[in-house]
C-alpha positions as CSV (number, residue, x, y, z in Angstrom):
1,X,-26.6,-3.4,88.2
2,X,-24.6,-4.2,85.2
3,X,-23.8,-1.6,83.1
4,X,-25.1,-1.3,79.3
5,X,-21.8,-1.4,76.7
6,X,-21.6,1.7,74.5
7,X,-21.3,1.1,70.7
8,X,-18.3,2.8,69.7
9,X,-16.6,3.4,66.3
10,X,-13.8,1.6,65.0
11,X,-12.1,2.9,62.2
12,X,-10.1,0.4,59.8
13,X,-7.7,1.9,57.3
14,X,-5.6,-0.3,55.0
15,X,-4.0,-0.9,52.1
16,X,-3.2,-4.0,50.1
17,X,-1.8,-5.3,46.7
18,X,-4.3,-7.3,44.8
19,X,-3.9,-9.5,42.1
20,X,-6.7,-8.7,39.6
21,X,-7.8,-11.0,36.7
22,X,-11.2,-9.3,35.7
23,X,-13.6,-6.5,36.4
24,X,-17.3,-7.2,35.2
25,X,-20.2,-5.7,35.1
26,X,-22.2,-7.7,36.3
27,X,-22.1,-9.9,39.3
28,X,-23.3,-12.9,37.2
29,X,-20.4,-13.0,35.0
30,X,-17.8,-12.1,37.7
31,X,-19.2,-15.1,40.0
32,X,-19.1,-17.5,36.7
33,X,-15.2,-16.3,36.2
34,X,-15.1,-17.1,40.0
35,X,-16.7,-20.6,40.1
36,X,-14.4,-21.7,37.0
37,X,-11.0,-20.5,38.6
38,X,-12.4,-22.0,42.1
39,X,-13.0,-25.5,40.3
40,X,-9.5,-25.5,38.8
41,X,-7.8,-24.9,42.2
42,X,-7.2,-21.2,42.0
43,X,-8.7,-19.6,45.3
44,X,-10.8,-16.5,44.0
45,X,-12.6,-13.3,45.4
46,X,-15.3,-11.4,43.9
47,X,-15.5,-7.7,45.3
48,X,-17.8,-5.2,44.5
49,X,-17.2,-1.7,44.5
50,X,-18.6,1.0,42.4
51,X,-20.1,-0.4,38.8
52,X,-17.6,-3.3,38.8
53,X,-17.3,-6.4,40.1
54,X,-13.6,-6.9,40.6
55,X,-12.3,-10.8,40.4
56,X,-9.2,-11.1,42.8
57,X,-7.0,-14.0,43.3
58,X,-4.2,-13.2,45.5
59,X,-3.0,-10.2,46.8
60,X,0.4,-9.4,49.0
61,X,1.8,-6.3,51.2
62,X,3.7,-4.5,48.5
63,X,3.3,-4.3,44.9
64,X,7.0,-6.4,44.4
65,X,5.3,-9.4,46.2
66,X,2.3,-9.1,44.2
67,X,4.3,-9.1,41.1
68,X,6.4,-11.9,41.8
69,X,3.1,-14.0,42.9
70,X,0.9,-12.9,39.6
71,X,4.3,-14.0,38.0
72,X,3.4,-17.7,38.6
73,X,0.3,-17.7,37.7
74,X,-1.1,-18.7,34.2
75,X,-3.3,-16.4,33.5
76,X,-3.5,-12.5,32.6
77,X,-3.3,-10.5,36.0
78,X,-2.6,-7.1,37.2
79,X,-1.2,-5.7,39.9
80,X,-3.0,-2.7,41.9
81,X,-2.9,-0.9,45.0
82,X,-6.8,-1.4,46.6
83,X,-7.4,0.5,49.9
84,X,-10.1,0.1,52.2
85,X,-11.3,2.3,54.5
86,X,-14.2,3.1,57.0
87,X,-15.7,2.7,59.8
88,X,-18.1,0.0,61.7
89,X,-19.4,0.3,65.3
90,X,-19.0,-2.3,67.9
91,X,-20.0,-3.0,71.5
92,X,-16.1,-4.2,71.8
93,X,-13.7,-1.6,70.7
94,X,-10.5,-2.5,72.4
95,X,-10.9,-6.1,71.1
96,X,-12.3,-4.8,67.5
97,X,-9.8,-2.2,67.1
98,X,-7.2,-4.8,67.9
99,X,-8.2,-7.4,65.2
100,X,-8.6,-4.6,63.3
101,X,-4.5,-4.0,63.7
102,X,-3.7,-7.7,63.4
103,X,-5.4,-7.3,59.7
104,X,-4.1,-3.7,58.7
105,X,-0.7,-5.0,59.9
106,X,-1.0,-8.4,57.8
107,X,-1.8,-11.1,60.5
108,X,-4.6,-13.3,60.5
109,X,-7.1,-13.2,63.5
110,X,-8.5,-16.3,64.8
111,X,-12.0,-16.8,63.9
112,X,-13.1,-17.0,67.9
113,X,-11.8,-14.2,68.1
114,X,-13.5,-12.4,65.8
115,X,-16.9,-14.3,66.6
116,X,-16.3,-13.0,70.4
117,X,-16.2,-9.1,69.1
118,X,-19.1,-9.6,66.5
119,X,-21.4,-12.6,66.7
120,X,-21.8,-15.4,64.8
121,X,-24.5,-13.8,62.9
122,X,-22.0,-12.4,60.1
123,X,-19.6,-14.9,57.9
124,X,-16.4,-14.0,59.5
125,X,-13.4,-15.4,57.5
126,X,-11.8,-18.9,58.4
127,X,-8.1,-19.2,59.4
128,X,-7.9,-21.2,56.2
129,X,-9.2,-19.0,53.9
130,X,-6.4,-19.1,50.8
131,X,-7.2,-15.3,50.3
132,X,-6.4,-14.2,54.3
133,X,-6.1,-10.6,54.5
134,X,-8.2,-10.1,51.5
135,X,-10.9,-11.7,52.9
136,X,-10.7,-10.0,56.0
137,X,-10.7,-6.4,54.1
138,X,-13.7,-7.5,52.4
139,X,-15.6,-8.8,55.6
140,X,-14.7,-5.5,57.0
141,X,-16.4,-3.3,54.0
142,X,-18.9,-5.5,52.9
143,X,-20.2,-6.6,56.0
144,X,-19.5,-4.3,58.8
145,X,-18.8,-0.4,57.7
146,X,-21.7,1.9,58.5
């Protein structure tokens, strides 16, 4: 008789630079922002957390990176620290817990993999995804924390 996998928790703890060019207050507005900078090229995230929507467009492992990549771009940004951490429960933990280190430690899982640990029922991020890790962070809180 096969034996019934255990949900388990998984914690994810991480921190990233983010380049920032708005905060709104309402999703409307932020997604508006969003669908302009999309249309002229400029990959864009739009996170929720608290009373803001926060509009990101890049972000890198240290605030130095970040700096130098908001540098180049033409339009007003700022630099922060943004962690994220919590916790999601999984049916998988050795192969959650290591996509959750690929991410925390910068890499990119592959999409299978990730489908393998939690379904295809949630929009798991695409290898090609121009915002990578970020999009990955916000998969994890958005989508998967308890």
């Amino acid at each position: 008789m096969a034996q019934e996998k255990k949900a388990e928790t998984v914690k994810v703890e991480a921190d990233v630079f983010v380049i920032q060019t708005g905060a709104f207050s309402t999703e409307e507005e932020a997604n508006g922002w969003k669908d302009k900078l999309v249309s002229a090229g400029t990959p864009a995230l739009v996170w929720n957390r608290g009373e803001y929507y926060y509009l990101f467009i890049g972000q890198a492992p240290s605030k130095e990176e970040a700096q130098a990549i908001a540098a180049g771009i033409d339009k007003e940004t700022y630099v922060k620290e943004w962690n994220v951490t919590g916790e999601m429960k999984t049916d998988q933990p050795e192969k959650a817990k290591e996509l959750v280190r690929q991410v925390e430690n910068g890499k990119i899982p592959g999409s299978e993999d990730a489908e393998a640990v939690w379904g295809e029922d949630y929009d798991i991020p695409q290898p090609a995804d121009e915002l990578g890790i970020l999009a990955w962070l916000h998969f994890f809180e958005k989508q998967l924390f308890s």
